[in-house]
N, C-alpha and C positions, 0 to 999 in steps of 0.2 A: 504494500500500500504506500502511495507517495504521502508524506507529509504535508502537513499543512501549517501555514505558519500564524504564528500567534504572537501578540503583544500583550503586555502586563502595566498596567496604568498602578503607578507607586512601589516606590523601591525600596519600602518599609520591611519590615520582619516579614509582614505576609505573601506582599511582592516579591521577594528574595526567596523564601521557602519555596516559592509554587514556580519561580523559576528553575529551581534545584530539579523540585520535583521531572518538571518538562523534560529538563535534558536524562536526567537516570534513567525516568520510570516510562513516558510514553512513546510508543510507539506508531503514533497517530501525528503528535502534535510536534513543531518544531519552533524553537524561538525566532522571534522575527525580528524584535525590539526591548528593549528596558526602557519604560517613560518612569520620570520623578520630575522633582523642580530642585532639587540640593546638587549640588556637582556633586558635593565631594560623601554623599552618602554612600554606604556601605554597599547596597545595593546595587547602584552604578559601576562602583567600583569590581566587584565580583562579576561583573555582567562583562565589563570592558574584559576581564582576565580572561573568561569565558569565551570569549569573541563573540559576543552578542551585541547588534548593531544598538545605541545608547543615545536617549534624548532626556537633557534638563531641563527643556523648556516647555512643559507639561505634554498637552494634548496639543496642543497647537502646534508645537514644534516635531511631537513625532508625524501628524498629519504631513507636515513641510519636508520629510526623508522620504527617497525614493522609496527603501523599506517598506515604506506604508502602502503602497501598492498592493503588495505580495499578501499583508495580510489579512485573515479571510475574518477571524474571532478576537477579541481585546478581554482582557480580565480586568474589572476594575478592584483594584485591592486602594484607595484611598477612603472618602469618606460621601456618607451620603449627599450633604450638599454640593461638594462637588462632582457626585458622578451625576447628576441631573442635568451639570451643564456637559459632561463628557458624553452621556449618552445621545444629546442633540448634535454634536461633532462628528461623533462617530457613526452614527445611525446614518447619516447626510453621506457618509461616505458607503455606507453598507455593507460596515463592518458589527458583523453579531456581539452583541457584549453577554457577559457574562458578571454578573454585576456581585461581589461580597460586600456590599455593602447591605446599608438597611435601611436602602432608598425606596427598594419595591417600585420599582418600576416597569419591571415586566413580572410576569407570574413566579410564585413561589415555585422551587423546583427543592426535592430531597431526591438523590437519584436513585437509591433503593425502596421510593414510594412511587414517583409521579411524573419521571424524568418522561417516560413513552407519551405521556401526555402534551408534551410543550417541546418536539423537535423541531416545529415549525417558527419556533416565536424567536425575534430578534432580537431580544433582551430577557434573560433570564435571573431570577433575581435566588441566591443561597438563602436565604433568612438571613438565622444567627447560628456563630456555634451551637450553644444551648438548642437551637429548630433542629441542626443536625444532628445531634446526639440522642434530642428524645421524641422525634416526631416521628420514623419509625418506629419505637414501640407502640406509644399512641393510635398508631396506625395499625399495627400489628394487631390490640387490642378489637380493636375496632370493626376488625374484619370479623372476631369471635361472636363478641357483643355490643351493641350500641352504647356508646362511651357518652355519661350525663356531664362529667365535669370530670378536665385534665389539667392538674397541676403540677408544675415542672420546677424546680430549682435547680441551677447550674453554680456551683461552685470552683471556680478557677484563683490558681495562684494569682496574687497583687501582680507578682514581678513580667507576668504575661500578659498584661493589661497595658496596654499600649494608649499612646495619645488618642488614636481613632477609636479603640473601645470606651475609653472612658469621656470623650466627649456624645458618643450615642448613647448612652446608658437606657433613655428613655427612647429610642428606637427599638433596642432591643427586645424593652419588654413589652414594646407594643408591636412589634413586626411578631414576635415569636409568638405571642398569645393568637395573632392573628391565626397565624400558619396553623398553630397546634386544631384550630378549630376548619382552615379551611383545607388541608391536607391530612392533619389526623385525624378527621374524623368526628372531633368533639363537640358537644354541642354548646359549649361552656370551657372558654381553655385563659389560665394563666400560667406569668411567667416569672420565675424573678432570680435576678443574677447578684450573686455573694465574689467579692472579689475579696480571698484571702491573704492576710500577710503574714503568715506562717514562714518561718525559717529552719530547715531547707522547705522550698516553695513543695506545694502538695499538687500531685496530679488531679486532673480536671475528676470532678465527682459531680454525678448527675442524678436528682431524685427525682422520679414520678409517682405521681398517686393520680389513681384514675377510678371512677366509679362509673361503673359500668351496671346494664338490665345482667341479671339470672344469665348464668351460661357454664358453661361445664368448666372447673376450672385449673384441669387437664388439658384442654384446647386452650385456654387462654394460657398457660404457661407455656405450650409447642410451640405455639405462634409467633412468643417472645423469643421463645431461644432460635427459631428458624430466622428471624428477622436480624437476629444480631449475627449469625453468620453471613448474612446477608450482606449488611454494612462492615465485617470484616474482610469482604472480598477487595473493599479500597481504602477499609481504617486496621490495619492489625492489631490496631492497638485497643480496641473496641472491643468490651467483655462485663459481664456482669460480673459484680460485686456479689452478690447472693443470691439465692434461690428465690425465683420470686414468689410474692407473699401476697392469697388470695384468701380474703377475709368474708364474712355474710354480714349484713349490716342489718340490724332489727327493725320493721317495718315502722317507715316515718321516724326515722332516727333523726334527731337534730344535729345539722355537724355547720360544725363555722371552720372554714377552710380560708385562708388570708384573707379575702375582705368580701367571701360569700359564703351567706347566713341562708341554708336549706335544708330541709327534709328530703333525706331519700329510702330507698330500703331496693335493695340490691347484693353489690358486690362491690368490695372495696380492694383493687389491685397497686400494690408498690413494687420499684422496681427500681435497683440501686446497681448502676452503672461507672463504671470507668472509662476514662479517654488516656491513653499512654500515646504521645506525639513518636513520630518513627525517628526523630532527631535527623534529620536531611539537613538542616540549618538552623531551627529550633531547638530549643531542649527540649528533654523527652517530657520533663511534667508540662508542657505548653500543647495539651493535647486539644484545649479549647483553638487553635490555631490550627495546627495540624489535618483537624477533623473538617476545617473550611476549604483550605488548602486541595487538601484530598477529595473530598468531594467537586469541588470544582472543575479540577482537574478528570475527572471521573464524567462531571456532565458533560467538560466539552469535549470530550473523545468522543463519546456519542452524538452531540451534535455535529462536530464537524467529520467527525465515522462515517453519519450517514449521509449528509449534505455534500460534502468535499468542497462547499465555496462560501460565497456570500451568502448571507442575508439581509 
């Protein structure tokens, strides 16, 4: 299969990892560009060693290299306000993006949920870490029994919290609660991210609790553990913490769950997850990174797998 070539919009941690990754791991995709605004970032710099063609002068300047021709898909690894204007840049030229931000500006994609769904669309949007980690089980769930309310906490190290995460904070828990309800299924989803400063920094830990109708909860446990081999085919590091733990909840039980106060009577499912990053350029507890990175990468093989050009 001939390559296809690809640019990566920010030469930050995530930028830099997901270029690591390009060149190791796919077989599909080939570097075509490093865009940042910093010369002398790290990222540039690794790309220049690399010999991957290098622009500081954002999107405007890699549009301005012949480069830009060739390529067919962009990854935007900066931040949500500015992929809104990068997306209208790059769109005009009819280059597909593929957005980690949590700008949402094209449809949610989890690629072991909903990727076959959105091959066509020219802007795909990752959620957040925390969507990629637990929106799959939610989904998994969901397939068993009708999931009444999905609540998710993502736990990451302080020290992998980057300027771009911690300026979205409130993206985050509102793109991910989104997703949790429009791709897993939920009918009721929250989300809420803990940024730890634990020394040595702790790998990404991920809780869900899901209340779900009656259902066998046999099948609701295969579904989990099939689904997470599922997302180890492009996170290895992707693994349950414990057995998961399926509860009966006494009819009209009252439960106050972070800031919703309801009755239900059911089943009550938790499920405690780990993210180990493959350390390609991150460190290995930085698996809240990783698991963007890699999915990403994971969607646009398929997009550009089946496409082979523009869109």
């Amino acid at each position: 299969m001939t390559r296809r070539k690809v640019a990566i919009i920010g030469s930050g941690n995530i930028g830099t990892d997901l270029m690591i990754k390009v060149k190791r791991l796919s077989e599909v995709l080939e570097m075509g560009a490093m865009v940042g605004i910093d010369p002398a970032s790290d990222g540039l710099a690794r790309a220049r060693r690399l010999g991957v063609p290098v622009s500081d002068g954002g999107v405007e300047g890699f549009l301005a290299m012949p480069e830009a021709d060739e390529v067919v898909l962009a990854f935007d690894a900066t931040s949500a306000g500015a992929h809104r204007h990068h997306d209208a840049l790059l769109g005009a030229r009819g280059i597909r993006r593929v957005d980690l931000t949590p700008a949402a500006i094209g449809p949610f994609v989890v690629p072991s949920v909903n990727i076959e769904d959105h091959l066509e669309a020219p802007n795909v949007n990752m959620v957040t870490c925390g969507g990629q980690a637990t929106i799959p089980i939610v989904a998994a769930i969901s397939r068993v029994a009708p999931v009444r309310y999905a609540e998710i906490v993502a736990a990451i190290a302080s020290r992998s919290a980057g300027p771009g995460t911690r300026a979205n904070i409130d993206e985050f828990t509102e793109t991910t609660s989104r997703a949790i309800e429009k791709i897993g299924g939920a009918d009721h989803g929250k989300a809420i991210i803990v940024l730890n400063p634990a020394e040595p920094p702790l790998t990404m830990r991920d809780t869900m609790l899901c209340l779900c109708e009656d259902a066998d909860p046999a099948a609701i446990r295969a579904a989990v553990r099939a689904m997470v081999e599922e997302v180890r085919r492009y996170v290895p590091g992707y693994r349950l913490k414990h057995e998961v733990q399926v509860e009966r909840v006494p009819a009209n039980a009252p439960l106050i769950l972070a800031d919703h106060d309801m009755r239900f009577s059911g089943l009550k499912v938790s499920v405690f997850l780990e993210v180990e990053g493959a350390a390609h350029y991150l460190p290995s507890y930085a698996g809240n990174l990783d698991i963007m990175t890699s999915a990403a990468l994971r969607t646009a093989e398929r997009l550009v797998g089946l496409s082979g050009g523009r869109g």
